[in-house]
C-alpha positions in Angstrom: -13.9 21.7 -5.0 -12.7 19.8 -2.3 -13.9 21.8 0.4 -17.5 21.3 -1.1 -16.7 17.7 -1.3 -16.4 18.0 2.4 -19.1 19.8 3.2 -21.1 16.8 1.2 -19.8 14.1 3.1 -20.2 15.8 6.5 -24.5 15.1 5.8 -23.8 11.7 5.7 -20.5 11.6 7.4 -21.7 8.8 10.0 -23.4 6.3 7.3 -20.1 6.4 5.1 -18.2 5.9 8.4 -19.7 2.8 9.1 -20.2 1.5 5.3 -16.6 2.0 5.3 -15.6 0.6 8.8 -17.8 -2.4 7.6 -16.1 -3.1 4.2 -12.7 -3.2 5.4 -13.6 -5.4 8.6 -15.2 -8.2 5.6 -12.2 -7.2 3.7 -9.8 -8.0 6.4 -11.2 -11.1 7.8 -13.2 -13.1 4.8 -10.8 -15.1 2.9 -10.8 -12.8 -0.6 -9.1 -14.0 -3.7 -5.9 -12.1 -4.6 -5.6 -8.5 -3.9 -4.8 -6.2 -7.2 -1.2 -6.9 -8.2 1.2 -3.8 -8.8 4.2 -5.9 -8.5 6.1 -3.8 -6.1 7.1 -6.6 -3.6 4.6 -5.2 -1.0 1.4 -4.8 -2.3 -0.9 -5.6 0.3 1.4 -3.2 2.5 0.1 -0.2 -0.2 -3.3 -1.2 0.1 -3.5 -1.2 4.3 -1.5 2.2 3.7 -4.3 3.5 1.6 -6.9 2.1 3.6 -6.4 3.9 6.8 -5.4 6.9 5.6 -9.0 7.2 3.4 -10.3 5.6 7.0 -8.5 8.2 9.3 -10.2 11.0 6.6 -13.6 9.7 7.1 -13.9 9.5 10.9 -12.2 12.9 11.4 -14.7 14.3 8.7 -17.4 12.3 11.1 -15.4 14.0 14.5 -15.4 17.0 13.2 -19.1 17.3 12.1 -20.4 16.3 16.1 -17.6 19.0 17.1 -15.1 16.7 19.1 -12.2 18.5 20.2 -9.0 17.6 19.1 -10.7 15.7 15.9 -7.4 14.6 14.5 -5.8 13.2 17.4 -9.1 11.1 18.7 -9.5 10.0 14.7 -6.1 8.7 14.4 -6.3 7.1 18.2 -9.3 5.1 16.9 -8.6 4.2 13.6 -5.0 3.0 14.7 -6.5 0.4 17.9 -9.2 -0.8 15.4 -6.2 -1.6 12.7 -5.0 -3.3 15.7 -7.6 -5.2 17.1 -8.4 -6.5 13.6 -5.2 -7.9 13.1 -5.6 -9.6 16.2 -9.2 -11.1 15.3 -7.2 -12.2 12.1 -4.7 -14.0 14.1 -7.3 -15.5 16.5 -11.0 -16.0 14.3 -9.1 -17.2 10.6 -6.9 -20.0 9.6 -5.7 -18.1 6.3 -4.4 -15.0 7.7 -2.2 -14.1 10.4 -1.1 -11.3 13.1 1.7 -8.9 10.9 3.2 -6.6 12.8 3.8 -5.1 9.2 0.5 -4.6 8.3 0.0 -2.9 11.5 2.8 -0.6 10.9 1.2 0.2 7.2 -2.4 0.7 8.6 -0.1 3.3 11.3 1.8 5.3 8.7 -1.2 5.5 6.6 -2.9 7.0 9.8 -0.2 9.2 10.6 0.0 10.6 6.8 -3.5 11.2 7.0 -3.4 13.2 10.0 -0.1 15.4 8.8 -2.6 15.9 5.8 -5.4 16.8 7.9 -3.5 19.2 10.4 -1.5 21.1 7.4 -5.1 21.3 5.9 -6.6 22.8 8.8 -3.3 25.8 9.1 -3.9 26.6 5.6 -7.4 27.1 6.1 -7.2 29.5 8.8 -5.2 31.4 6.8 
């Protein structure tokens, strides 16, 4: 099931990279209400974490469809200096929200989880 999954979202792998890229760059500099609470103490952190992993996911799918070697690695390179240059625009375009080295962090461990995912994905499959 997921591999056809896959396969469907490879047709229209660069439209849902950029829907996506576009939603969370809104999402991260438009002033939003509250964000979803799960009272854990760190919710926002949760959210970044799920973010760029389903992020890293989509631009490797899109890497991997135009046949760029080393998919993974140039995914999680990209999607990590985008979290970072949009905490930066936060810091220097918005008076409600701020540069968190935090957030950064999330958006990086939800990268790297995605790639572990991605490469463990990839053994299996040649198996």
């Amino acid at each position: 099931m997921i591999t056809k999954l896959l396969s469907t979202l490879k047709k229209w792998a660069l439209p849902i990279v950029v829907l996506y890229t576009i939603g969370i760059t809104i999402g991260s500099l438009v002033h939003i209400g509250g964000i979803p609470n799960l009272n854990s103490g760190f919710d926002d952190k949760i959210f970044h974490f799920i973010a760029y992993t389903v992020f890293t996911i989509l631009v490797y799918n899109y890497c991997s469809t135009i046949q760029i070697t080393s998919a993974i690695l140039i995914s999680a390179v990209i999607v990590i200096i985008y979290g970072i240059i949009i905490e930066a625009l936060q810091y220097g375009l918005t008076s409600y929200r701020t540069f968190d080295i935090f957030d950064a962090l999330a958006n990086a461990l939800g990268v790297c989880f995605a790639a572990m995912m991605l490469k463990i994905r990839n053994k299996l499959k040649l198996k």
